[in-house]
Backbone as CSV, one residue per row, in Angstrom:
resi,resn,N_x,N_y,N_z,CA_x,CA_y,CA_z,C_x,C_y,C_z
1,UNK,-325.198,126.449,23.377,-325.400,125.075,22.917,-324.227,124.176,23.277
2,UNK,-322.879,124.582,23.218,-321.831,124.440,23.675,-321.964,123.297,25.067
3,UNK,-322.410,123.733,26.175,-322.574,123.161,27.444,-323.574,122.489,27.661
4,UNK,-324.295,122.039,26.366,-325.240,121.008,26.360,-325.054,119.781,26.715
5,UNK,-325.445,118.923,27.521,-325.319,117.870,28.206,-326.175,116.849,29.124
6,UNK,-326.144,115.811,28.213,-327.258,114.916,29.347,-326.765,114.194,29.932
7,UNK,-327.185,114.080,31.226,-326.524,113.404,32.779,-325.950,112.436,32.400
8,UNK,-324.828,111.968,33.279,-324.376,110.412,32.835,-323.731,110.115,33.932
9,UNK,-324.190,110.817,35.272,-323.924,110.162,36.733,-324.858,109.585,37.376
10,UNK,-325.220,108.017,36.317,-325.978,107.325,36.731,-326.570,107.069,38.502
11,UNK,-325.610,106.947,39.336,-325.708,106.335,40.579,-326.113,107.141,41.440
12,UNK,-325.971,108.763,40.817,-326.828,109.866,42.130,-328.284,109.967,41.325
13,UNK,-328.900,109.374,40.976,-329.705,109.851,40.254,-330.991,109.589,40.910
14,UNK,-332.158,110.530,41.525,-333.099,109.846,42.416,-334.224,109.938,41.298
15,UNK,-335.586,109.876,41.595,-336.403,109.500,40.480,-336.958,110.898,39.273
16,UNK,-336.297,112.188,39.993,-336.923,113.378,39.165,-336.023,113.355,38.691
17,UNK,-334.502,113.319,38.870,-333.466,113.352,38.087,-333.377,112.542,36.953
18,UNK,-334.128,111.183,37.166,-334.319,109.865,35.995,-335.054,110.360,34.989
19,UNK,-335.927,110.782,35.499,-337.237,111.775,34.656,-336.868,112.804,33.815
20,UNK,-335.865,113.642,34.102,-335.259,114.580,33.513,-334.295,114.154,32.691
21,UNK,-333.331,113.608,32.445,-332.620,112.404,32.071,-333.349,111.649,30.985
22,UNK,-334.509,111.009,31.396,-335.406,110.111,30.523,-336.158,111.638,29.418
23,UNK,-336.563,112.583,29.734,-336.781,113.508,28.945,-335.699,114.441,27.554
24,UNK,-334.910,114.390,28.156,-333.463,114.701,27.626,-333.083,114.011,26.423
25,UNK,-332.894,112.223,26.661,-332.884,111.250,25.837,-333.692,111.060,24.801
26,UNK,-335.053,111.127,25.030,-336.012,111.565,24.022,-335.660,112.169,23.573
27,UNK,-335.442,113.685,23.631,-335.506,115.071,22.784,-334.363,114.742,21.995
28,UNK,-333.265,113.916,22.501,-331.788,114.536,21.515,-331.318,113.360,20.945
29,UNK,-332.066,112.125,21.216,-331.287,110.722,20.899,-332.469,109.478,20.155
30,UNK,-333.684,110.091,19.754,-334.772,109.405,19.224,-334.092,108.918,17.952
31,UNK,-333.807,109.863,17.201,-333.217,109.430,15.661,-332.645,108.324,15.682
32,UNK,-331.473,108.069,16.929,-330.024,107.123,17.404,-331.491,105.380,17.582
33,UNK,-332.085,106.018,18.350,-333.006,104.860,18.839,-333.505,103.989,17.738
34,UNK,-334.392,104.636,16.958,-335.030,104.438,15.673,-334.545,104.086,14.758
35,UNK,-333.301,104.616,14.379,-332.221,103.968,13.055,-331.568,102.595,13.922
36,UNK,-331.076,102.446,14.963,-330.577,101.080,15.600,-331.987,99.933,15.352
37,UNK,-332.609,100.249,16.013,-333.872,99.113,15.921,-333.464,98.560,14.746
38,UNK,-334.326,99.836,13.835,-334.656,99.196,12.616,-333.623,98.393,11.641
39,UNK,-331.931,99.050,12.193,-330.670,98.244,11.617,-330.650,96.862,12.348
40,UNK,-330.957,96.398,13.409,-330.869,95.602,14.584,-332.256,94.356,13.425
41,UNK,-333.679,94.444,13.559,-334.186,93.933,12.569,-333.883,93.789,11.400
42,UNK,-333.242,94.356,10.852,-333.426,94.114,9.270,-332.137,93.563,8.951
43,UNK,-330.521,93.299,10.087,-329.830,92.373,9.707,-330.217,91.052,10.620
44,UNK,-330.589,90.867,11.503,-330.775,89.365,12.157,-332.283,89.180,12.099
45,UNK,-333.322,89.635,11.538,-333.971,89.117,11.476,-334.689,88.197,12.240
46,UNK,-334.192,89.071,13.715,-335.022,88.090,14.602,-335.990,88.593,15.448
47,UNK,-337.525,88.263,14.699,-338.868,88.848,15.052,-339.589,88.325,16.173
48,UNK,-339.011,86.884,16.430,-340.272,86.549,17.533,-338.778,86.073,18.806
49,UNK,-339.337,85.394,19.943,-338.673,84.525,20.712,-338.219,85.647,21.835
50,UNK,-337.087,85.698,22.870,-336.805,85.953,24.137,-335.460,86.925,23.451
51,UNK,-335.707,88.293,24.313,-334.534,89.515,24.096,-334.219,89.685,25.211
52,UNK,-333.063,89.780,25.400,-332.582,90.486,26.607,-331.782,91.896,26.501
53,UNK,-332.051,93.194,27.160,-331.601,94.557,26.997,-330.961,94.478,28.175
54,UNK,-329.458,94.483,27.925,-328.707,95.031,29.096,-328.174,96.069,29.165
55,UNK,-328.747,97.135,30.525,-328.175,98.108,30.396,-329.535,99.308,29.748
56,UNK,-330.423,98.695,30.066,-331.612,99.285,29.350,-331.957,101.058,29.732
57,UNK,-331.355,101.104,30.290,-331.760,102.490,30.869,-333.391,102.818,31.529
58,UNK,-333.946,103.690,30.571,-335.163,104.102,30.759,-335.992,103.330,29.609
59,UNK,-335.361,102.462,29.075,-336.128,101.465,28.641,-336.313,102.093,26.765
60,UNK,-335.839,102.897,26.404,-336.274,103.415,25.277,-336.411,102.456,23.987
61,UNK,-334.933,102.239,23.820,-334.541,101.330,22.896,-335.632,100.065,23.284
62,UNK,-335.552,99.395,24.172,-336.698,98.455,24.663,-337.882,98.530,23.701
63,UNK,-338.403,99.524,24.258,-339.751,99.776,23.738,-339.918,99.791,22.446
64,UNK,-338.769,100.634,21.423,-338.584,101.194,20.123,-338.691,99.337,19.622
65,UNK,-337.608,98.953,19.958,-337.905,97.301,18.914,-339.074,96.408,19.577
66,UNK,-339.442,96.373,20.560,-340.816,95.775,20.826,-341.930,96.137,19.474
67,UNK,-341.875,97.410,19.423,-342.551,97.849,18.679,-342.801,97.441,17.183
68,UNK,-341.493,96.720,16.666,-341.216,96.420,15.464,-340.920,94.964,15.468
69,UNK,-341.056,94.575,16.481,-341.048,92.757,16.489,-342.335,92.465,17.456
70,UNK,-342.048,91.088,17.594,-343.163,90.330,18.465,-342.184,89.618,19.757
71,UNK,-340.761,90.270,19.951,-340.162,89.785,20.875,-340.716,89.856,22.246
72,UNK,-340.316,89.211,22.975,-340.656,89.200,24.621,-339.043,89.498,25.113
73,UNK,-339.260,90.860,25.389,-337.856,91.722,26.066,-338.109,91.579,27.044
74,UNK,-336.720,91.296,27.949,-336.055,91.470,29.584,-334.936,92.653,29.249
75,UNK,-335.822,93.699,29.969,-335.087,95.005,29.848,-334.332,95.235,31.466
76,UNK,-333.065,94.851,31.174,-332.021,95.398,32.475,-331.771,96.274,32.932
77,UNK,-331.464,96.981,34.604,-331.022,97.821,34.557,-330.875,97.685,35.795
78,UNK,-329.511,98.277,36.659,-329.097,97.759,37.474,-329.206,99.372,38.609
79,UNK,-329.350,100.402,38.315,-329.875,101.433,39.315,-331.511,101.440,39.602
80,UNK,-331.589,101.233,40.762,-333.056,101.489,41.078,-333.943,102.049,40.492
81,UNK,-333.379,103.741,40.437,-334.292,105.002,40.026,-334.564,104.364,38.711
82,UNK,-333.368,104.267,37.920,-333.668,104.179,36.353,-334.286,102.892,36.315
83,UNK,-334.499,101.893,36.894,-335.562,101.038,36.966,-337.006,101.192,36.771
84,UNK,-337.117,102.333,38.263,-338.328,102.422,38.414,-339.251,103.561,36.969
85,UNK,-337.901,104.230,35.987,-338.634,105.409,35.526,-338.870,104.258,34.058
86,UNK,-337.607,103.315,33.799,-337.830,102.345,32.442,-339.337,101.687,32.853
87,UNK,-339.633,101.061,34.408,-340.882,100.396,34.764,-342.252,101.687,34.056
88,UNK,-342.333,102.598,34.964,-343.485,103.175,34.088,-343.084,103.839,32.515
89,UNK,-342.030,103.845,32.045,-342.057,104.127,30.487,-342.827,102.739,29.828
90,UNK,-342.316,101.409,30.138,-343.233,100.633,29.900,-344.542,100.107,29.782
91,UNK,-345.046,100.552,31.492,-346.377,100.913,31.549,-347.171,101.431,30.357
92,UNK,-346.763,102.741,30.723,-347.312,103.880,30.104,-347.469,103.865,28.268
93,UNK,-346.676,102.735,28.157,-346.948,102.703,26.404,-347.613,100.947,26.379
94,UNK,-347.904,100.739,27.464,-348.828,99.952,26.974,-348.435,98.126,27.157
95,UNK,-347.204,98.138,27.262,-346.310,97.039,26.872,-345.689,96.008,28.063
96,UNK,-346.354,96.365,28.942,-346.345,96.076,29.841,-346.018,93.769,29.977
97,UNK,-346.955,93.800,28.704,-347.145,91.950,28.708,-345.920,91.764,28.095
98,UNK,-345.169,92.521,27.074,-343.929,92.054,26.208,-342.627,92.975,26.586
99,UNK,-342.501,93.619,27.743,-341.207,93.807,28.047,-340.881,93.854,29.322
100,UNK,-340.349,92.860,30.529,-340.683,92.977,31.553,-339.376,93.669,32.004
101,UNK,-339.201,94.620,32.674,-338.513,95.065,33.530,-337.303,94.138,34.566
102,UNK,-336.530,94.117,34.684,-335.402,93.219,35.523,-334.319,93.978,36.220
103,UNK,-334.353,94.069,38.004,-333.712,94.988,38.189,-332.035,93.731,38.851
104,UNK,-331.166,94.463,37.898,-330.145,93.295,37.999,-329.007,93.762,37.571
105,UNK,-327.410,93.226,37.630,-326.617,93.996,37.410,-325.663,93.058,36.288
106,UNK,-325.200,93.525,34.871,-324.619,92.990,33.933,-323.465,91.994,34.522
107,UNK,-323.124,92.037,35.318,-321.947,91.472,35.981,-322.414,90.272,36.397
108,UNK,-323.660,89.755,36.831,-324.652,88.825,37.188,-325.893,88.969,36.640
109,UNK,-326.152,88.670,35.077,-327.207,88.803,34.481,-328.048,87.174,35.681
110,UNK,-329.468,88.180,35.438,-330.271,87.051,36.866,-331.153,86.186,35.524
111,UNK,-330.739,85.277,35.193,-330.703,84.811,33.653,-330.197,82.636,33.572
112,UNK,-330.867,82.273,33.751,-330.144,80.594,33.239,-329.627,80.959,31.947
113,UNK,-328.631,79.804,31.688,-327.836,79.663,30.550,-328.741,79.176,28.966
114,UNK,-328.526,80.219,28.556,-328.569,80.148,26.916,-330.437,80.307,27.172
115,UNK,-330.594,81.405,27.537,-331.770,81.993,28.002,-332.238,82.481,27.002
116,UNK,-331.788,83.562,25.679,-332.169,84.473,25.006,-331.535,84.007,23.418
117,UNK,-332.581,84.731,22.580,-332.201,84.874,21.245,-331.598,85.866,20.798
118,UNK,-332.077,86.768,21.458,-330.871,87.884,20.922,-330.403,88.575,22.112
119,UNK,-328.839,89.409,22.466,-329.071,90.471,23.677,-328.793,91.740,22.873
120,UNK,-329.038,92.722,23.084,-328.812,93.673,23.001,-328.777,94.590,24.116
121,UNK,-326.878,95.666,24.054,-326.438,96.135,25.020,-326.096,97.584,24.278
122,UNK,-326.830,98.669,24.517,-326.858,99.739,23.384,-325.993,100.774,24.385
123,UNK,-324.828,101.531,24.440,-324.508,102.630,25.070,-324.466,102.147,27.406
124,UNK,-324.326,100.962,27.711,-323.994,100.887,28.771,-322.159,100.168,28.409
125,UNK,-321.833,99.477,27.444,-320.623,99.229,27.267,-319.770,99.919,28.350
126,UNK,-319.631,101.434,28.455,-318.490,102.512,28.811,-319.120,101.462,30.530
127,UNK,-319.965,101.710,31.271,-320.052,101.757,32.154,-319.942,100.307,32.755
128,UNK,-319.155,99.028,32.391,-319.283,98.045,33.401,-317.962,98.268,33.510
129,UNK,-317.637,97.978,34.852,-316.703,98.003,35.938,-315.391,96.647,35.203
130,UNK,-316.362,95.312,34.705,-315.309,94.032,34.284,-315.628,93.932,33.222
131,UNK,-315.168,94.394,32.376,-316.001,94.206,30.542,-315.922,92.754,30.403
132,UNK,-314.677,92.000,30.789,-314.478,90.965,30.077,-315.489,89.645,30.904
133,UNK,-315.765,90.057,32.410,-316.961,88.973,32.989,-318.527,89.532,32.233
134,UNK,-318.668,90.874,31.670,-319.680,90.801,31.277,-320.183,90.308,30.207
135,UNK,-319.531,90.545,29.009,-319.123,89.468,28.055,-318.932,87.874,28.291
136,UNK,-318.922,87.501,28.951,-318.837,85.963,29.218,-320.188,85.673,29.636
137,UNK,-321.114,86.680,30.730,-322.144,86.632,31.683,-323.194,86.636,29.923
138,UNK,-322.769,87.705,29.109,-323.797,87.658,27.797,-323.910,86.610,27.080
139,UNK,-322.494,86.003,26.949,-322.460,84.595,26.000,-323.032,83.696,27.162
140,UNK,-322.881,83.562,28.132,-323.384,82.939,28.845,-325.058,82.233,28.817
141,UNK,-325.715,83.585,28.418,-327.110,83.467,28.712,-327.795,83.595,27.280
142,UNK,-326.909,83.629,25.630,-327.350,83.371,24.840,-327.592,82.085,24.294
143,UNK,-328.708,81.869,23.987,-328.695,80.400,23.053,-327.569,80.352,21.685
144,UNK,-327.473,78.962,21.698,-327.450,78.428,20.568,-327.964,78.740,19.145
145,UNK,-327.427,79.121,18.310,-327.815,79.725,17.072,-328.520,81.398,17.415
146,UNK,-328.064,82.053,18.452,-328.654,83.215,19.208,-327.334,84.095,18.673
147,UNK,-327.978,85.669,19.046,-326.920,86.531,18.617,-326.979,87.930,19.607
148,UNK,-325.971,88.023,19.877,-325.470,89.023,20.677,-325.035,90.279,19.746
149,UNK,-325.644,92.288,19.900,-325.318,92.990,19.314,-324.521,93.561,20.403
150,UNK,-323.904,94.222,20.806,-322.925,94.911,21.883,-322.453,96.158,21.859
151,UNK,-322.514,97.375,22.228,-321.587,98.499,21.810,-322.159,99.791,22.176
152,UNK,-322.780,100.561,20.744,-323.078,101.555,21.185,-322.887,102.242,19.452
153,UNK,-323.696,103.239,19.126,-323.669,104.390,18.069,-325.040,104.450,18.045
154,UNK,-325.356,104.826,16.638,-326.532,105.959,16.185,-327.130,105.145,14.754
155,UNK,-326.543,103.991,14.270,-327.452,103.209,13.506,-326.916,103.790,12.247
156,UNK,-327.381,102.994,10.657,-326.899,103.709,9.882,-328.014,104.940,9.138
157,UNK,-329.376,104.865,9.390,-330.183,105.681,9.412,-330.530,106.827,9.650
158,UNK,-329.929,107.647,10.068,-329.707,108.534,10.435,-328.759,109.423,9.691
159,UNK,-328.792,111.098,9.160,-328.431,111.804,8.623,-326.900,112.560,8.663
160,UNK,-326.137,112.685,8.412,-324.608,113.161,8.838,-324.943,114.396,9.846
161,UNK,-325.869,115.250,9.706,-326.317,116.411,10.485,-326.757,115.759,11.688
162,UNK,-327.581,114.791,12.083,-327.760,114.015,13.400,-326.840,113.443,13.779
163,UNK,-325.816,112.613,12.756,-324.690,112.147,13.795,-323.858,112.626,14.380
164,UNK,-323.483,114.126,13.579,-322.308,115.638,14.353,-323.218,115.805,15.537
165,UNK,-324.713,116.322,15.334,-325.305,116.618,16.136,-325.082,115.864,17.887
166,UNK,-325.446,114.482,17.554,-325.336,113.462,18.234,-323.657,112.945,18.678
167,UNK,-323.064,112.855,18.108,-321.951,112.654,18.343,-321.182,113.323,19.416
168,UNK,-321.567,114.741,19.108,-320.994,116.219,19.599,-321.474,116.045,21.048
169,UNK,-322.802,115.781,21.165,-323.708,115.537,22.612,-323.054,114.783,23.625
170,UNK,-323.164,113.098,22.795,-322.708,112.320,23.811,-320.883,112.698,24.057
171,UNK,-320.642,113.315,23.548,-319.063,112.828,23.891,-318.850,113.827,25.062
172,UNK,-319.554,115.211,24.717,-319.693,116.195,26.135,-320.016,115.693,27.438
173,UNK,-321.288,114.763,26.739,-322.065,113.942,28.222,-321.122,113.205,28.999
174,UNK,-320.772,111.650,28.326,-320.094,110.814,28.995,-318.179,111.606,29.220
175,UNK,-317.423,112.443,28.546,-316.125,112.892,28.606,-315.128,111.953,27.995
176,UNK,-314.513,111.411,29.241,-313.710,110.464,28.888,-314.092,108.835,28.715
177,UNK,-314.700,108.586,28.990,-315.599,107.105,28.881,-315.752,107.435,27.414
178,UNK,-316.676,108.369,26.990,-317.161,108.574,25.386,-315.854,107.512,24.621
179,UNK,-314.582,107.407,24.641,-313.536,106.960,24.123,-313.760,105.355,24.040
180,UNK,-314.772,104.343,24.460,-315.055,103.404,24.739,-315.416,103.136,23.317
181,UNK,-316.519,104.281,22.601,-316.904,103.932,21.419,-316.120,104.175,20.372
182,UNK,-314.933,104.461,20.249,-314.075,104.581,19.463,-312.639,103.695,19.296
183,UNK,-312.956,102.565,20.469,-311.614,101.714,20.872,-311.637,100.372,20.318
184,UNK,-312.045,100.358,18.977,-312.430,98.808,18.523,-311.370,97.632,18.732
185,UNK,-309.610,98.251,18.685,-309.138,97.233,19.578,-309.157,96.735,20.665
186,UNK,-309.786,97.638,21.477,-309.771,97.513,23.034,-310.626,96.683,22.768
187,UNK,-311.572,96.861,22.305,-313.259,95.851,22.344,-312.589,94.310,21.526
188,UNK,-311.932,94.038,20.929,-311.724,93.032,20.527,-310.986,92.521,21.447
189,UNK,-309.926,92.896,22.519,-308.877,92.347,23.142,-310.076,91.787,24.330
190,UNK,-310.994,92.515,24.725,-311.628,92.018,25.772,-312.738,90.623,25.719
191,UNK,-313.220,90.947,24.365,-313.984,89.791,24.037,-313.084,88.472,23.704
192,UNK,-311.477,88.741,23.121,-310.756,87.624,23.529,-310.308,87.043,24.992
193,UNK,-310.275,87.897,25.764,-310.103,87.267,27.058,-311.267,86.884,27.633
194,UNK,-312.272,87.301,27.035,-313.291,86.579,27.634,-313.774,84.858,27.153
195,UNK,-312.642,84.484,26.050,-312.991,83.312,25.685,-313.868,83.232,24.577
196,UNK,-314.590,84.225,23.776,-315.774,84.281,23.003,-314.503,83.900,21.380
197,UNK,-314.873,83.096,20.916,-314.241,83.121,19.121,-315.226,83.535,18.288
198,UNK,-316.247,83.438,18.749,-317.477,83.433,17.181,-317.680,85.367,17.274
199,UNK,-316.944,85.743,16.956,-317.369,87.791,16.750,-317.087,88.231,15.672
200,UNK,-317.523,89.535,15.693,-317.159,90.263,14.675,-316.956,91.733,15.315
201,UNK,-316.307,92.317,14.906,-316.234,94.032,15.140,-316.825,94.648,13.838
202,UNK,-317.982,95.632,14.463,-318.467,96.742,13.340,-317.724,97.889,14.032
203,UNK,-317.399,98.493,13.235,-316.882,99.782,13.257,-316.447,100.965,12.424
204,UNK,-317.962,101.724,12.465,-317.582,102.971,10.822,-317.985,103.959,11.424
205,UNK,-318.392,105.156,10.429,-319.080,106.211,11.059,-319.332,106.690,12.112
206,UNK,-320.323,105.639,12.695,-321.191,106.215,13.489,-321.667,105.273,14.773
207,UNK,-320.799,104.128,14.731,-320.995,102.881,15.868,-320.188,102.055,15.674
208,UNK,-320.055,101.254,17.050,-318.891,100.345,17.388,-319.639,99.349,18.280
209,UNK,-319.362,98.099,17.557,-320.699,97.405,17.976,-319.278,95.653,17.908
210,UNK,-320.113,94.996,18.891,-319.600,93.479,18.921,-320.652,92.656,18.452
211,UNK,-320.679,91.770,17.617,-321.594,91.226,16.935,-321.249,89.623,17.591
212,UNK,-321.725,88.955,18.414,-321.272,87.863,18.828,-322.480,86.481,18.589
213,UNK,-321.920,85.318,17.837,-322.954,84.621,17.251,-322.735,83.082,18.138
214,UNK,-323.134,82.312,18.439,-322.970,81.035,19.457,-324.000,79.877,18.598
């Protein structure tokens, strides 16, 4: 159990590897999915209007709060493969009219200004190259009275036995990146150079999240 590990070398990844990957995530990270949503709704309260998912992967999280709102999601994702496997996870559940797929890279969200009501960026944090242009590119494309969640954990829903569980996983997976979710100064120093004042840092248990309000 020890050498358990799900991929996190996004960029070799061709479409069976996405698949395997997208299977993986299911089996070991549903709980993480399901407790975020439902924490994600039940503090902002924002059921209808324009989402943007950056960093969407295989689209999971996507799908999971579609499910529980009436939002119209733009689910990001800037590798092909994992494009094409988030495109038919979408399909395939149906959702096709309320979450459209966007193949694009956080660094240049393909987005006019103050585009979205909410973004949500769940577990790609570790992986942008300029944290502090991506953060600007997010405030960028949120509205006015809009809210930005940012970061990465497992929600507060979820059981102390799922979060060791979970915890234990990803930190094997990603290695040294994993340290991203544990750096809440780092995450504050960057969202100051990015110019953003209106934030907040969550940071307990089980997630490390930027809460950014415009």
């Amino acid at each position: 159990m020890s050498d358990k590990r799900v991929p996190a070398d996004y960029q070799d990844m061709d479409i069976s590897k996405v698949q395997a990957f997208d299977k993986k995530v299911k089996e070991n990270f549903m709980p993480a999915i399901v407790s975020t949503a439902k924490q994600v709704i039940e503090d902002y309260g924002v059921l209808e209007g324009v989402c943007v998912d950056v960093g969407c992967g295989t689209a999971v999280f996507a799908i999971e709060l579609c499910r529980r709102s009436k939002l119209k999601i733009y689910a990001v994702e800037k590798e092909k493969a994992i494009y094409e496997v988030a495109r038919m996870n979408i399909e395939n559940e149906g959702l096709a009219d309320r979450i459209i797929p966007a193949l694009g890279d956080a660094h240049d969200l393909p987005f006019e200004n103050e585009f979205a009501d909410l973004i949500i960026s769940r577990g790609s944090y570790h992986c942008w190259k300029d944290k502090v242009l991506v953060f600007q590119e997010i405030y960028r494309i949120l509205k006015m009275g809009g809210t930005g969640f940012v970061g990465g954990g497992f929600g507060r829903y979820i059981t102390k036995e799922e979060l060791d569980r979970m915890t234990a996983l990803r930190d094997r997976s990603l290695k040294d990146d994993a340290k991203a979710y544990s750096s809440p100064n780092e995450m504050e120093e960057i969202i100051d150079k990015a110019g953003i004042s209106n934030f907040r840092i969550i940071y307990d248990r089980s997630d490390l999240w930027a809460e950014l309000k415009k």
